[in-house]
RODO-2510 file (C-alpha; in nm, 4 decimals, decimal comma):
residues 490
     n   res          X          Y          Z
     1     x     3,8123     3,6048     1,1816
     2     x     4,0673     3,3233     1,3110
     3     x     3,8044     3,2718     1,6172
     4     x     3,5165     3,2381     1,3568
     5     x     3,6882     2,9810     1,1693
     6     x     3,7842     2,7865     1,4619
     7     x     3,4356     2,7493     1,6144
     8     x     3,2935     2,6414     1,2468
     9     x     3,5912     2,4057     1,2444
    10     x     3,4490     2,2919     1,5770
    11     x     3,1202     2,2783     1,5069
    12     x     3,2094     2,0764     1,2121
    13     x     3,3759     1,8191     1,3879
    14     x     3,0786     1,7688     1,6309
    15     x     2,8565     1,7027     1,3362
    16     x     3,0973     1,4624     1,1827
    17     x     3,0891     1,2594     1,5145
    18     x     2,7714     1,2914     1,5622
    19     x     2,6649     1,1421     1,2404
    20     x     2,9621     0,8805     1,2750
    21     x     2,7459     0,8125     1,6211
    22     x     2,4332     0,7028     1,4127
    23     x     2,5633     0,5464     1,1845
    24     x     2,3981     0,1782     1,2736
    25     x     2,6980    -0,0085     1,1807
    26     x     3,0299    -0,0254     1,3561
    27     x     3,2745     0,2923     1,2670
    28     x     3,6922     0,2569     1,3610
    29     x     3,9853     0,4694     1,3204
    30     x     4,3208     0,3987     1,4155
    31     x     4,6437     0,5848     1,3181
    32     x     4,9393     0,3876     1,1122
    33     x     5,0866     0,3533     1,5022
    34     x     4,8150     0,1638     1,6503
    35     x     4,6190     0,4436     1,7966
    36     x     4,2530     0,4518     1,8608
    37     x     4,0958     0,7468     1,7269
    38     x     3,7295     0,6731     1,6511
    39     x     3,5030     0,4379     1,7848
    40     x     3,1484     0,4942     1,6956
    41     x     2,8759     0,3828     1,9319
    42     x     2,7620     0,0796     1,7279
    43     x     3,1314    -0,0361     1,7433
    44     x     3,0967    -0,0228     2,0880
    45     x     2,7782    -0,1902     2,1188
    46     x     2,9752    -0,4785     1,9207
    47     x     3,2583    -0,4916     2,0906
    48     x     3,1428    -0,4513     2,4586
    49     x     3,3716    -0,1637     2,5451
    50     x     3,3139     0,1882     2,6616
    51     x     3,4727     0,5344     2,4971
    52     x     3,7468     0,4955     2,8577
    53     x     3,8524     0,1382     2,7503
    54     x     3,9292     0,2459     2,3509
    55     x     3,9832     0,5468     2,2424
    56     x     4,3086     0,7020     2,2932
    57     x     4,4321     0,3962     2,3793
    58     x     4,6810     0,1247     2,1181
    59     x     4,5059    -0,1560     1,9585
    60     x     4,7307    -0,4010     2,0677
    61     x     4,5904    -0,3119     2,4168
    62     x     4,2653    -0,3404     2,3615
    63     x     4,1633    -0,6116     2,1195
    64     x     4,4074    -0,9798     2,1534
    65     x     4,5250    -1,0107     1,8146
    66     x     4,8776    -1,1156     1,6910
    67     x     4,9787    -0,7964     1,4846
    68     x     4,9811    -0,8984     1,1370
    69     x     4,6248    -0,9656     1,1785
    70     x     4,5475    -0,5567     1,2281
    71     x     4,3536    -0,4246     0,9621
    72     x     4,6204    -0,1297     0,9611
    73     x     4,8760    -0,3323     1,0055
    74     x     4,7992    -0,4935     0,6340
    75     x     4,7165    -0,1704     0,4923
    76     x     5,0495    -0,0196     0,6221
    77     x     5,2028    -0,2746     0,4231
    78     x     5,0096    -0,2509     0,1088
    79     x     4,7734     0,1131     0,1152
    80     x     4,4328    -0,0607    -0,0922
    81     x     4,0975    -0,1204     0,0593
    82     x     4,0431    -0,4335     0,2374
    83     x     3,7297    -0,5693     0,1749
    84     x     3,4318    -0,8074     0,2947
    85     x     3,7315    -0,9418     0,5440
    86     x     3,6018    -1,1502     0,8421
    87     x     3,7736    -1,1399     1,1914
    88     x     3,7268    -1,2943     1,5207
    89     x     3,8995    -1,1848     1,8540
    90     x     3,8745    -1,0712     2,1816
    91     x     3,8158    -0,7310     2,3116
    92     x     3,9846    -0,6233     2,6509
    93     x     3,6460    -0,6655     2,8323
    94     x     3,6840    -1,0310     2,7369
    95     x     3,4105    -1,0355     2,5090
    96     x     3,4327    -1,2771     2,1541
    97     x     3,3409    -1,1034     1,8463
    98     x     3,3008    -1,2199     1,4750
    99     x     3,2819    -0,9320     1,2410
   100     x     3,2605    -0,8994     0,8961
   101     x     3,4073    -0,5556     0,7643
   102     x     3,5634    -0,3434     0,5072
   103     x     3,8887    -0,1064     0,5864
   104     x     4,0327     0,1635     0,3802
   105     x     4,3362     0,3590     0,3718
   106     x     4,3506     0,7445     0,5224
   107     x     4,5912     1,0123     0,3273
   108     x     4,6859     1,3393     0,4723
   109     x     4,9415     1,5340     0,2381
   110     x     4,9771     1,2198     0,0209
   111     x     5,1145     1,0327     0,3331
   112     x     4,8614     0,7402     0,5448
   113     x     4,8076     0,8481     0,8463
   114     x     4,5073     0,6407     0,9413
   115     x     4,3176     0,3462     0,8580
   116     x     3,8924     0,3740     0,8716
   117     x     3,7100     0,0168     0,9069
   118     x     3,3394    -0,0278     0,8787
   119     x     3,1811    -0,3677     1,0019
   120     x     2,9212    -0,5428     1,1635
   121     x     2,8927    -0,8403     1,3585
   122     x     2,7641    -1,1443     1,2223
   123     x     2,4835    -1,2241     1,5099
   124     x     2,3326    -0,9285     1,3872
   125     x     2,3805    -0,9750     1,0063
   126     x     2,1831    -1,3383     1,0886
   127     x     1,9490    -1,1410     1,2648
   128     x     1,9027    -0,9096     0,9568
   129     x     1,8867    -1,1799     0,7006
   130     x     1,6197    -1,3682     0,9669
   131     x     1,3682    -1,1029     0,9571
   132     x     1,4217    -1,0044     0,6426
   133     x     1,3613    -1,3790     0,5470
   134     x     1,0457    -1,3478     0,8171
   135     x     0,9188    -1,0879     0,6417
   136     x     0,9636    -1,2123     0,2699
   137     x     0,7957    -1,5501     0,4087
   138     x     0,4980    -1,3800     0,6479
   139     x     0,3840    -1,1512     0,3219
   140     x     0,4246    -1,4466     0,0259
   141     x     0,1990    -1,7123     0,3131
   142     x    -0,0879    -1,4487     0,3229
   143     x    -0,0549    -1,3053     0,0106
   144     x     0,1437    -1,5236    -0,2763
   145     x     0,0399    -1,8341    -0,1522
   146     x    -0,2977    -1,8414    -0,1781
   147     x    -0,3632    -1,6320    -0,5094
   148     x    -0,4385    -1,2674    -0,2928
   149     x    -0,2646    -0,9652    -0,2572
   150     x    -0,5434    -0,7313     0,0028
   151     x    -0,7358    -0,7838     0,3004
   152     x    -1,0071    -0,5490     0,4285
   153     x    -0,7884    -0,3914     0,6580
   154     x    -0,6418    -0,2931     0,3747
   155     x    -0,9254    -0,1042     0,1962
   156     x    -0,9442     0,2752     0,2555
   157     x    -1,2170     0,4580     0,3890
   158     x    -1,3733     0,5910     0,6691
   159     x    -1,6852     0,7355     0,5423
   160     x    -2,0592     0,5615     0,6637
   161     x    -2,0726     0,3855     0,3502
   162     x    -1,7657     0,2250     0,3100
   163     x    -1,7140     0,1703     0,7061
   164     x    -2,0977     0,0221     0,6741
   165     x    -1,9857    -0,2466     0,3724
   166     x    -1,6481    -0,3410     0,5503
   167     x    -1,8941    -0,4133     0,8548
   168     x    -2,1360    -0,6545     0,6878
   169     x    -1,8189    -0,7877     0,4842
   170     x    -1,6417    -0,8944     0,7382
   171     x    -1,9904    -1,0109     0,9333
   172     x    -2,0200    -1,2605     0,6187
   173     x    -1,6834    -1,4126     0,5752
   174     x    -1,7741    -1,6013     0,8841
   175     x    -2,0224    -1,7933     0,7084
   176     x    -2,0086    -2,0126     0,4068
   177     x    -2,3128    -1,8794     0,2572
   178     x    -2,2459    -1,7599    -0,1748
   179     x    -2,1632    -1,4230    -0,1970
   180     x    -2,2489    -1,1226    -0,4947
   181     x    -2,0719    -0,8139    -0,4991
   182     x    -2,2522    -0,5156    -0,6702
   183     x    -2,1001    -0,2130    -0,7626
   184     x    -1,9625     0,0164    -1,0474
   185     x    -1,7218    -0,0268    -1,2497
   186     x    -1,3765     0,0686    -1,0523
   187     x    -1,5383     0,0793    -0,7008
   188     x    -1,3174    -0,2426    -0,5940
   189     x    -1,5109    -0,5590    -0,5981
   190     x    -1,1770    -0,7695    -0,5982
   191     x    -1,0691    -0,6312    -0,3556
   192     x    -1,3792    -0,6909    -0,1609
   193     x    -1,3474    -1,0221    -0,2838
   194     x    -0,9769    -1,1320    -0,1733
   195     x    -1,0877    -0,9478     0,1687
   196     x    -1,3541    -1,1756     0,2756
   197     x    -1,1675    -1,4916     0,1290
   198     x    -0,8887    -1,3455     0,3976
   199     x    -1,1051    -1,3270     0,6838
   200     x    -1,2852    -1,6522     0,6034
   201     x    -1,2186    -1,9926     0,7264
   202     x    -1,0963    -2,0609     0,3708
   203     x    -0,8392    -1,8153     0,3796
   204     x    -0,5304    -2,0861     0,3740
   205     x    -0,6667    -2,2009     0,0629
   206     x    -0,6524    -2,1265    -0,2674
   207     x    -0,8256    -1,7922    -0,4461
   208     x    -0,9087    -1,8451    -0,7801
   209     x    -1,0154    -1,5097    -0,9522
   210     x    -1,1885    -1,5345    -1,3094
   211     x    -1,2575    -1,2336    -1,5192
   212     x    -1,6041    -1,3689    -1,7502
   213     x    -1,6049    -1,0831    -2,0079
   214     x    -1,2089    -1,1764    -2,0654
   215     x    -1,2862    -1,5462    -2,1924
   216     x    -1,3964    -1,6089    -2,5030
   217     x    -1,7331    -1,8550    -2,4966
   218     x    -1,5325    -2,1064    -2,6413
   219     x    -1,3000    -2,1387    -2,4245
   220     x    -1,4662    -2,0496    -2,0652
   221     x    -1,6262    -2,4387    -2,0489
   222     x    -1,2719    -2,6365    -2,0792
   223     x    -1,1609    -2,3699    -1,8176
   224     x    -1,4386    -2,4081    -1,5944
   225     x    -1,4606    -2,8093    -1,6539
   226     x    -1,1191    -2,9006    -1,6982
   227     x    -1,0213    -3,1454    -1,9863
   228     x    -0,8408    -3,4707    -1,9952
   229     x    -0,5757    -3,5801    -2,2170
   230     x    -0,7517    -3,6640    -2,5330
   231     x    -1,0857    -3,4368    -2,4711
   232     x    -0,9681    -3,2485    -2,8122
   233     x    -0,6635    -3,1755    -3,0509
   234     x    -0,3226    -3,0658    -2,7657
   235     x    -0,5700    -3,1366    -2,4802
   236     x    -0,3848    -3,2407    -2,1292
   237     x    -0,4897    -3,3603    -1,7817
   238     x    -0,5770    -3,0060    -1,6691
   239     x    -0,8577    -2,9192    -1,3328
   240     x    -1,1037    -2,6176    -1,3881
   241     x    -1,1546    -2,3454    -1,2054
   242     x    -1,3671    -2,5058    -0,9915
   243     x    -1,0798    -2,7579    -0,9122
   244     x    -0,8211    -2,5422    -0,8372
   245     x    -0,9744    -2,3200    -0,5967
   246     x    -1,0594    -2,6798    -0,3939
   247     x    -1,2131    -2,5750    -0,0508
   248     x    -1,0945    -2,1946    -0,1261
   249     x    -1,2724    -1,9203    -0,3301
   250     x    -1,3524    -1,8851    -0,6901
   251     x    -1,4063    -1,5340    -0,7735
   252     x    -1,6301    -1,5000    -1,0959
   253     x    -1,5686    -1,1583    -1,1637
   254     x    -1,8591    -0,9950    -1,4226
   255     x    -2,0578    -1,2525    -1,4488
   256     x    -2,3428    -1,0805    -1,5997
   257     x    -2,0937    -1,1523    -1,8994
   258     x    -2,1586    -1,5087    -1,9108
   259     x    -2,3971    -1,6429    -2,2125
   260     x    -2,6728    -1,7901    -2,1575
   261     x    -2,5858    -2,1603    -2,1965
   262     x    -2,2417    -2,1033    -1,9914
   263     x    -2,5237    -1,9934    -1,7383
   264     x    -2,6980    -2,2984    -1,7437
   265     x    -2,4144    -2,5330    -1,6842
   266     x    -2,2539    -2,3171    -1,3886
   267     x    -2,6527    -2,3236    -1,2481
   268     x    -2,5393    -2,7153    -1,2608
   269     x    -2,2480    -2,7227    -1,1250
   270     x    -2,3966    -2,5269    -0,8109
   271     x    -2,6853    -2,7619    -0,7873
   272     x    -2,4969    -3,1255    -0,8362
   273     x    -2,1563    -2,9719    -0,6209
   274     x    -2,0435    -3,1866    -0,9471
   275     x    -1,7947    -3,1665    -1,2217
   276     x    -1,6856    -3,3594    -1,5094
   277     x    -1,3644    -3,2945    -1,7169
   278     x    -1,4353    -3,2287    -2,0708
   279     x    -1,3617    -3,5711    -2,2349
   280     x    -1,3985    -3,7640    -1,9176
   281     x    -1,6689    -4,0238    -1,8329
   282     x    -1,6201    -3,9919    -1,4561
   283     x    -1,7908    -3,7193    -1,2128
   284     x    -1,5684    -3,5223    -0,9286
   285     x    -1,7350    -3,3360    -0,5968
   286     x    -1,6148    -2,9838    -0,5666
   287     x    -1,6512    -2,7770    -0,2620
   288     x    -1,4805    -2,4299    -0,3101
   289     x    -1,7183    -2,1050    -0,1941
   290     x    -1,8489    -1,8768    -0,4757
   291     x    -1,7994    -1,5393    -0,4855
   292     x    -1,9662    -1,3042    -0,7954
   293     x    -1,9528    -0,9854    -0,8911
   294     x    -2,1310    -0,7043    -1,1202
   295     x    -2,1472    -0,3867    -1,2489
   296     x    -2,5047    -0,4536    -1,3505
   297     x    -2,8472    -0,4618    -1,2144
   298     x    -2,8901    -0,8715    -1,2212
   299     x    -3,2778    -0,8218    -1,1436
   300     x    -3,3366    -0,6095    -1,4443
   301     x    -3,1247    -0,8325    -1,6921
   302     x    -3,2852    -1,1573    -1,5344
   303     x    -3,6464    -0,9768    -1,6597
   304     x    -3,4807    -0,8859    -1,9552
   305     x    -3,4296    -1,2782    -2,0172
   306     x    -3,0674    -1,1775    -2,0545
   307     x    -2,9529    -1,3639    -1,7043
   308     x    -3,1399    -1,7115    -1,6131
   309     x    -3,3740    -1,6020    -1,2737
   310     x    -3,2937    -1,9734    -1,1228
   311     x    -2,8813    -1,8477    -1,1404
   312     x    -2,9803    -1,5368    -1,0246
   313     x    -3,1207    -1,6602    -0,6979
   314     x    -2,8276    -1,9183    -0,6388
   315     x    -2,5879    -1,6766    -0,6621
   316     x    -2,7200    -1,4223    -0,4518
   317     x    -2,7962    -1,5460    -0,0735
   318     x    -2,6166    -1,2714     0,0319
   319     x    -2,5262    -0,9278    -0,1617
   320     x    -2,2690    -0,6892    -0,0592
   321     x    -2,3457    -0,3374    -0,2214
   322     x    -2,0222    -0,1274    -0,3017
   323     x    -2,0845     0,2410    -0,2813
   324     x    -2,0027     0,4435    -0,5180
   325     x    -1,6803     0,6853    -0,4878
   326     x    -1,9534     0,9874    -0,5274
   327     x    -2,1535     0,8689    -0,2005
   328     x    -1,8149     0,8879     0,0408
   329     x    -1,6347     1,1747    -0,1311
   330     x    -1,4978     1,2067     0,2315
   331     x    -1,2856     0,9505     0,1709
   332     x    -1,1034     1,1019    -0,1611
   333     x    -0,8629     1,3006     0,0233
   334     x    -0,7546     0,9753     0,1921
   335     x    -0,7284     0,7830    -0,1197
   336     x    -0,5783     1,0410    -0,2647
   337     x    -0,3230     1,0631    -0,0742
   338     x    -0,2156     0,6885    -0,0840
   339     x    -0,2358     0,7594    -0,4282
   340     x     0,0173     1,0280    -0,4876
   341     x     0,1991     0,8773    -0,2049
   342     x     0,2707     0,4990    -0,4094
   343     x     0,3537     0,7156    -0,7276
   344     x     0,6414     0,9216    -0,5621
   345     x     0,7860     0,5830    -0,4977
   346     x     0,6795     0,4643    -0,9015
   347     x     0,7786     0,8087    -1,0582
   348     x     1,0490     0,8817    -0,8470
   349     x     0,8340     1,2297    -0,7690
   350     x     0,8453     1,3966    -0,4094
   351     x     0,5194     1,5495    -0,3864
   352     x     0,4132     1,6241    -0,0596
   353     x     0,0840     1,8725    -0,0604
   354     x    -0,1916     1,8218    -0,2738
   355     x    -0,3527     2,2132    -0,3813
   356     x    -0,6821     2,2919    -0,2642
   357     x    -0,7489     2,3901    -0,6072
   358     x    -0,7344     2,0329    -0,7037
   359     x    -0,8921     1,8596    -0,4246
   360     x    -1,1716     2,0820    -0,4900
   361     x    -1,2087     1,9319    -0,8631
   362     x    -1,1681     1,6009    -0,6970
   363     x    -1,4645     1,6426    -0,4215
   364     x    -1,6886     1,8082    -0,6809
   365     x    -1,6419     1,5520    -0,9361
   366     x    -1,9001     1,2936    -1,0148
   367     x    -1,6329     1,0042    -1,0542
   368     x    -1,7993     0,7946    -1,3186
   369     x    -1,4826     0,5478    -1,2951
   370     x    -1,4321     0,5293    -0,9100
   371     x    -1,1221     0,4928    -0,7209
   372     x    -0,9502     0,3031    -1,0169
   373     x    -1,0695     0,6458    -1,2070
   374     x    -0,9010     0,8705    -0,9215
   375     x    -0,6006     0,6484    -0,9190
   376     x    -0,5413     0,6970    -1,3364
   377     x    -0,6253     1,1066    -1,2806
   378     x    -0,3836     1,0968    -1,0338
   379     x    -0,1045     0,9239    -1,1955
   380     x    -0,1988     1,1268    -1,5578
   381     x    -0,1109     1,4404    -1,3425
   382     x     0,2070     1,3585    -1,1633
   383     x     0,3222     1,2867    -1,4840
   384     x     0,3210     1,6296    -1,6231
   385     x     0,4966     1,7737    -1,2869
   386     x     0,8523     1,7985    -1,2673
   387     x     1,0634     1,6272    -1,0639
   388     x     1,1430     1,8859    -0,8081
   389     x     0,7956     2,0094    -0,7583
   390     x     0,6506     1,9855    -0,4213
   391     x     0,3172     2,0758    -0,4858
   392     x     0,0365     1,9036    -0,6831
   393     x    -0,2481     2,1370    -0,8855
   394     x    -0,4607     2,1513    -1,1248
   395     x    -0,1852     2,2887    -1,3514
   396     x    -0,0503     1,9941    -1,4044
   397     x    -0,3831     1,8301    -1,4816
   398     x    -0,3327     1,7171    -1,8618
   399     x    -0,5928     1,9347    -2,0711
   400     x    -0,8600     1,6385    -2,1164
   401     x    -0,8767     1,5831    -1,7921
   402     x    -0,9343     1,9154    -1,6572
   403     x    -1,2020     1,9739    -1,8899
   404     x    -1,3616     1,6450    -1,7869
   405     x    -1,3832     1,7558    -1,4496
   406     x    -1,4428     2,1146    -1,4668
   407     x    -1,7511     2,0556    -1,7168
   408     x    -1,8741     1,7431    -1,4670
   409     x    -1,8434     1,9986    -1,1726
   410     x    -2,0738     2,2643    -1,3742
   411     x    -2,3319     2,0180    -1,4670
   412     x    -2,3195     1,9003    -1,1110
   413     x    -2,3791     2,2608    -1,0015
   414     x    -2,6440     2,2849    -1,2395
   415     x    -2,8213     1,9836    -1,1491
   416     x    -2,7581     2,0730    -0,7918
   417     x    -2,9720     2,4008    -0,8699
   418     x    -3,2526     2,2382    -1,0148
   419     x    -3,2992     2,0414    -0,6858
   420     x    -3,2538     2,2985    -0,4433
   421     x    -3,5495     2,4625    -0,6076
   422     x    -3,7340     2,1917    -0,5087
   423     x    -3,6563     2,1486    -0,1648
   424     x    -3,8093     2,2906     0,1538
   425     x    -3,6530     2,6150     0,3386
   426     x    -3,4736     2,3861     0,6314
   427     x    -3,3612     2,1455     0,4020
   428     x    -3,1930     2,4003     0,1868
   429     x    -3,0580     2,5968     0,5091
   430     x    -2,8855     2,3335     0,6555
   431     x    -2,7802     2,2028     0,3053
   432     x    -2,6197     2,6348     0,2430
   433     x    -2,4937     2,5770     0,6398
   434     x    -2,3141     2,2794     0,5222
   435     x    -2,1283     2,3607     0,1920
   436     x    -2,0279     2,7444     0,3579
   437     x    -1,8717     2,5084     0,6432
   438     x    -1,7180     2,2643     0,4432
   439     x    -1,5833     2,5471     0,1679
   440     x    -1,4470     2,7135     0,5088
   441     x    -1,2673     2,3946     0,6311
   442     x    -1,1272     2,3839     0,2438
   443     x    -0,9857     2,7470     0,2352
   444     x    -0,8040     2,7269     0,6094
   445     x    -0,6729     2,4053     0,5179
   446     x    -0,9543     2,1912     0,7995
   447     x    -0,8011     2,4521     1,0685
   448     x    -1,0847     2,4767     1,2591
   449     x    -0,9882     2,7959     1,4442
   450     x    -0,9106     2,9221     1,1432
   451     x    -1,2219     2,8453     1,0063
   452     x    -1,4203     2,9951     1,3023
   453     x    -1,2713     3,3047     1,2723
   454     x    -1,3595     3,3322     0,8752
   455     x    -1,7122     3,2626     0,9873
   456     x    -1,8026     3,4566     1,3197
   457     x    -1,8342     3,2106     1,5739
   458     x    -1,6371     3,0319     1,8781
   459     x    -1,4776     2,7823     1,7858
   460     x    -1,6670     2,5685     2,0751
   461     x    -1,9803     2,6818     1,8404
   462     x    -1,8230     2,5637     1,5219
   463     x    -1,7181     2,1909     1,6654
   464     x    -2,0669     2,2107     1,7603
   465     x    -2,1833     2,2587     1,3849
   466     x    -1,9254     1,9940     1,2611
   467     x    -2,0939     1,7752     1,4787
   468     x    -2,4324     1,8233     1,3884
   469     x    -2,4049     1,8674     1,0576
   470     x    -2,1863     1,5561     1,0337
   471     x    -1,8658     1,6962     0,8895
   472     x    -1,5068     1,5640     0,9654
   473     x    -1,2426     1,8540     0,9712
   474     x    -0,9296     1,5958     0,8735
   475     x    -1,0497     1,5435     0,5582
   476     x    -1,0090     1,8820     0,4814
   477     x    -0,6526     1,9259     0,6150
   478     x    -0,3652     2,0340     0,4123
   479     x    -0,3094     1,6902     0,2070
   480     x     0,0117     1,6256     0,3256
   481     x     0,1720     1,3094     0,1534
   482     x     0,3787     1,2347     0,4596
   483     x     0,0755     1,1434     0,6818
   484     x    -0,0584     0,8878     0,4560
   485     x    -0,0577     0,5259     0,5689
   486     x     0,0750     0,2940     0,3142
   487     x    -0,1955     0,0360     0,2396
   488     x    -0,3128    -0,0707    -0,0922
   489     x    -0,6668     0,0897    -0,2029
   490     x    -1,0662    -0,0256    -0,2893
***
């Protein structure tokens, strides 16, 4: 029993040094005599010295300091903490040191015995402060500065479809050329948007984003104008959009919200590079690049007489299409992920797996809503999980939701029926092939031995399947929270 206790006693002590060790700032103990008991390898690192030239030895011997200047020597004389106290002095090895640190008094049966200091030099506390200055700076330059938060490296995805628009994205921030973004509601145009301002020659300019269905008609012209002190009733000396984002980006956001005769005098604007101040009598050049976005078939609302055809065409040298979350469902897990991952940190949550039984829901939903749509879903159902839960299912999918999805993934299997019936004998082969692969790869977790074993075949054969049939085993991988990458989402 006695030899028991002793080794835990040891083993105890090992730990307690060994966390002491690192600890990443400096870690001293001396007894109310002056001798060295604990010197932890960042203390060390500060002071120069080895574990021969300080512990075990006396203070006085190691570090040139007139006595009263001792931390224990002031504690001895008054037993209180000591702190944010700043020394300099000079260790035996001969190096100089300025530390800043805090010291506290050590009781064994109600008596000191030992005085504990924690410090660190300053060097390294400039160092600290310099990157985390670096770092503050670096991230408000590229993304405070000029009116953007993303890039495209930050959008998610490595399906065809999304890896195909981040291609011709990034191929058309190089030019100057006007730019429309289509896509669905949720799908991330924005994004998109601040992305190829980033990786434009405009990106050290200003991006001015303008949400058209959020602006009342009667007020969108003095914003887009600008007024001059005078122009009306409280009217100041105030540039437009069009002059603030001055050799940068203006981002007009839903633009198929814009009447008619707010159409016609953007069409001017485009064609004169003009602008005149509400209330002004003098004309000002503008040269910013315009970037637009929809959720709305332009064409059809331009033959609908809804959208002027001569705006239409001006706006849309060059369109970037936005899939739909639906056409790269490989890609959910991923976002989903990121997701739960930036809600841990929001909800102060520590879910690390997300169920199969949910991801299913997730790939066999339709996602009318998009990635915004996931990210709401998401957050809806972390917040009926309790704090100590691990593991995220479709338990704790509020009751709305789960019928939303369950009843989308029945029509969807419904509709998927209808069209199989239609379809010839290989097509609806490969297709069966496919979803018994993929519903493998779900059930084993994308553990693709695993998964050959379910289904019968070498697991050279089934890589050989995954390749052909064009399936990627990660995405079906336990969705482990601690593998996801931290960058903002499409």
């Amino acid at each position: 029993m006695v030899k028991k206790t002793y080794e835990a006693l040891e083993m105890e002590n090992g730990l307690l040094h060994a966390i002491i060790d690192v600890v990443s700032d400096g870690v001293y103990a001396v007894s109310v005599d002056g001798t060295i008991l604990i010197c932890n390898k960042a203390h060390k690192k500060i002071d120069g010295t080895t574990h021969n030239h300080v512990v075990g030895k006396k203070d006085v011997d190691v570090y040139y300091l007139e006595l009263e200047n001792f931390q224990r020597y002031a504690i001895t004389k008054n037993p209180e903490p000591l702190l944010d106290q700043n020394m300099t002095y000079t260790t035996v090895t001969g190096k100089k040191v300025d530390i800043v640190y805090n010291s506290y008094p050590f009781f064994q049966n109600e008596k000191l015995s030992a005085v504990i200091s924690i410090g660190r030099d300053k060097p390294s506390i400039n160092d600290l402060i310099t990157t985390a200055l670096n770092s503050f700076n670096s991230k408000k330059a590229n993304r405070i500065i000029n009116g953007t938060l993303y890039t495209l490296e930050d959008i998610i995805g490595s399906s065809a479809a999304i890896q195909q628009t981040l291609k011709q994205a990034r191929k058309v921030a190089q030019s100057q050329s006007t730019v429309m973004l289509v896509g669905e509601t949720g799908t991330g145009k924005e994004l998109f948007a601040q992305g190829i301002h980033n990786a434009s020659s405009y990106s050290s300019r200003p991006f001015i984003a303008v949400n058209c269905a959020a602006i009342p008609e009667t007020l969108m012209e003095s914003l887009m104008m600008g007024t001059v002190k005078g122009a009306f009733s409280g009217a100041l000396d105030t540039p437009g959009f069009f002059e603030q984002a001055e050799n940068g980006t203006l981002f007009l956001d839903e633009i198929n919200s814009l009447s008619i005769s707010l159409q016609a005098k953007l069409l001017r604007l485009l064609q004169d590079k003009k602008i005149r101040r509400l209330g002004d009598n003098k004309e000002r050049k503008i040269s910013c690049r315009i970037i637009s976005a929809t959720n709305q078939d332009l064409f059809v609302l331009a033959k609908s007489g809804l959208f002027r055809e001569d705006l239409l065409y001006r706006l849309t040298p060059v369109i970037v299409d936005i899939p739909p979350l639906r056409e790269r469902a490989g890609d959910i897990p991923l976002l989903a992920k990121e997701f739960v991952a930036r809600f841990n940190d929001s909800l102060a949550m520590n879910i690390k797996l997300i169920a199969q039984d949910l991801m299913q829901l997730f790939l066999y939903y339709r996602w009318p809503g998009n990635v915004r749509e996931l990210e709401h879903i998401i957050e809806s159902t972390m917040s009926m999980a309790e704090s100590t839960e691990t593991i995220l299912s479709n338990e704790h999918l509020p009751r709305l939701l789960k019928k939303r999805l369950m009843i989308d993934q029945a029509t969807t299997d419904s509709s998927d029926r209808e069209a199989k019936s239609n379809k010839p004998l290989p097509e609806l082969l490969r297709q069966y092939e496919k979803e018994t692969i993929e519903n493998a790869l779900m059930l084993n977790n994308g553990n693709v031995s695993q998964c050959a074993i379910q289904l019968g075949i070498t697991r050279q054969n089934l890589h050989y399947h995954l390749r052909r049939l064009g399936i990627n085993s990660i995405f079906y991988k336990a969705q482990s929270i601690s593998d996801t990458i931290n960058p903002p989402l499409p």
